[in-house]
C-alpha positions in Angstrom: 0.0 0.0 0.0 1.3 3.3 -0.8 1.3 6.4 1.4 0.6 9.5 0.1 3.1 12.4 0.4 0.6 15.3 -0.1 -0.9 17.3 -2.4 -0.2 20.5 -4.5 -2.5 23.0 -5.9 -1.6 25.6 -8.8 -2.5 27.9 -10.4 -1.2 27.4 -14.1 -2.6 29.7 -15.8 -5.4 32.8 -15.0 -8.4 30.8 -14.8 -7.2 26.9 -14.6 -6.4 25.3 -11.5 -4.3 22.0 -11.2 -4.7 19.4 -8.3 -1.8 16.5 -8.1 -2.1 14.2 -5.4 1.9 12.7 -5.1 2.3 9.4 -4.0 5.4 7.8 -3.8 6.6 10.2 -6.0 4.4 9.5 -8.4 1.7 11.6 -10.4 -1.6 9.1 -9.3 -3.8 11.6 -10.4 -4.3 15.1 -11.4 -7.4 17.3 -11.5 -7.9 20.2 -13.9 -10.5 22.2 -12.8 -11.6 25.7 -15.0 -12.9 28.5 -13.0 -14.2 31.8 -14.1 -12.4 34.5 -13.7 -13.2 37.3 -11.4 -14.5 40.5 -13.6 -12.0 43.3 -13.7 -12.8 46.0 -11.4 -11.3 49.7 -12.9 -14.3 50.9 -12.6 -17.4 52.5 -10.3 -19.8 50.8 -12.6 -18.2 46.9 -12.4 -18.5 47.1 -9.0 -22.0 45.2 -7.6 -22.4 47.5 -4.8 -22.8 50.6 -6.8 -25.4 51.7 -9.2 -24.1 54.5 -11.0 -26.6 56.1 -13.8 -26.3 59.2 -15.6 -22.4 60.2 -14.2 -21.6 63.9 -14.4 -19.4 66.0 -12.8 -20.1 67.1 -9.2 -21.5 64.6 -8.2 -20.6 61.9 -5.0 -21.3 58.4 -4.2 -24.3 58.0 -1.3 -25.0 54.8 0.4 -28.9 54.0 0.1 -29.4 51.4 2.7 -32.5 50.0 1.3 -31.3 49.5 -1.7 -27.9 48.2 0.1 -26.1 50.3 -2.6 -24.2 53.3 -3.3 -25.7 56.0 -5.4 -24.4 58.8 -7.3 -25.6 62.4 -6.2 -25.4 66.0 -6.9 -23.9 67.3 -3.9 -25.7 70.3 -4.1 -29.1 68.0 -4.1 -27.8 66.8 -0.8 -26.6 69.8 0.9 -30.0 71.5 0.1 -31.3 69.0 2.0 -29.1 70.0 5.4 -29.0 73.3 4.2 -30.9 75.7 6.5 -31.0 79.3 5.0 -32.6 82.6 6.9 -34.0 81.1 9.6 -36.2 82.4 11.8 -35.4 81.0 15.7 -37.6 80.8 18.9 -37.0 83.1 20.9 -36.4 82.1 24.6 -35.2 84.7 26.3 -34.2 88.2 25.7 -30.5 86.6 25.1 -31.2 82.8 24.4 -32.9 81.7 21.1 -33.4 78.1 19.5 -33.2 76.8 16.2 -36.0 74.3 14.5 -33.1 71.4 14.2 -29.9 70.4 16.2 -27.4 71.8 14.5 -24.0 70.5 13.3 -21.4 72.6 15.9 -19.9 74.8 14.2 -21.9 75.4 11.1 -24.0 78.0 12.6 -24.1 81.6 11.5 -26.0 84.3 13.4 -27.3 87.3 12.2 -28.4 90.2 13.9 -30.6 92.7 12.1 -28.7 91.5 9.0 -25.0 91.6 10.5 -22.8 88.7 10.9 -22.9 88.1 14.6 -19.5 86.7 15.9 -20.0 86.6 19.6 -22.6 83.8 20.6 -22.5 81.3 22.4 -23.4 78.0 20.7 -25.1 75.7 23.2 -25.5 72.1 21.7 -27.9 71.2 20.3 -30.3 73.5 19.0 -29.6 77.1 20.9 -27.3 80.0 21.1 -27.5 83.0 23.3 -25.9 86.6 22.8 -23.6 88.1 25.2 -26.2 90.9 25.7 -29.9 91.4 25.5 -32.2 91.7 22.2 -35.0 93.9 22.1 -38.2 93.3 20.5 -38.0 94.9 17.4 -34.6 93.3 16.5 -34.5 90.6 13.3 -32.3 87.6 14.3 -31.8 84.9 11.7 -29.9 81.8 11.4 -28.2 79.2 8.8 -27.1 76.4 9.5 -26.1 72.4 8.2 -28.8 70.4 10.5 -27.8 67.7 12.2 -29.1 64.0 11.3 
């Protein structure tokens, strides 16, 4: 009875594989098996995770978890969506005010009767106060990326 001395597996050429079983030093039998070759992947579109459909420029990839795949996007389609522009807040107090939605931290601008206002105080997640108080007939507006 022989023993067997092990077994090899190659790769001969891209897509065939060889199995050779030695025993004894001899060849007792060989397998050639074809497999297909993986798809070459140079590109968004060859990838099976990604569904890519009229490409232009400016636009990103955005994961769409029902779909379970990425998607390409204006950007500008999806900052719109975050995108708060002249809003009006709540006011709270005579220095405290709150926005609509929790904001990402520093992404909020504050404007005070239509100036820039550089001295708040942001106050996570959805307020900011003034170091001083506003009166009634002042205009305060805010923009802002909202938080998800």
């Amino acid at each position: 009875m022989s023993e067997e001395l092990g077994t090899i597996t190659a790769q001969l050429v891209e897509k065939d594989l060889i199995h050779v079983t030695f025993i004894e030093k001899e060849i007792i039998s060989a397998e050639i098996t074809t497999v297909g070759l993986v798809p070459d992947r140079r590109n968004l579109v060859s990838l099976m995770d990604v569904d890519v459909v009229d490409l232009s420029d400016l636009q990103i990839l955005v994961y769409n978890a029902d779909t379970e795949k990425w998607e390409n996007e204006y950007l500008s389609d999806i900052i719109k969506e975050y995108q708060i522009i002249g809003q009006t807040p709540t006011k709270l107090s005579a220095t405290t005010f709150q926005t609509a939605n929790n904001y990402i931290s520093g992404s909020i601008q504050v404007m005070l009767n239509g100036i820039v206002e550089k001295y708040i105080t942001k106050i996570p997640n959805n307020k900011f106060s003034f170091p001083y108080n506003t009166v009634t007939d002042d205009i305060v507006t805010v923009n802002y990326i909202k938080k998800v």
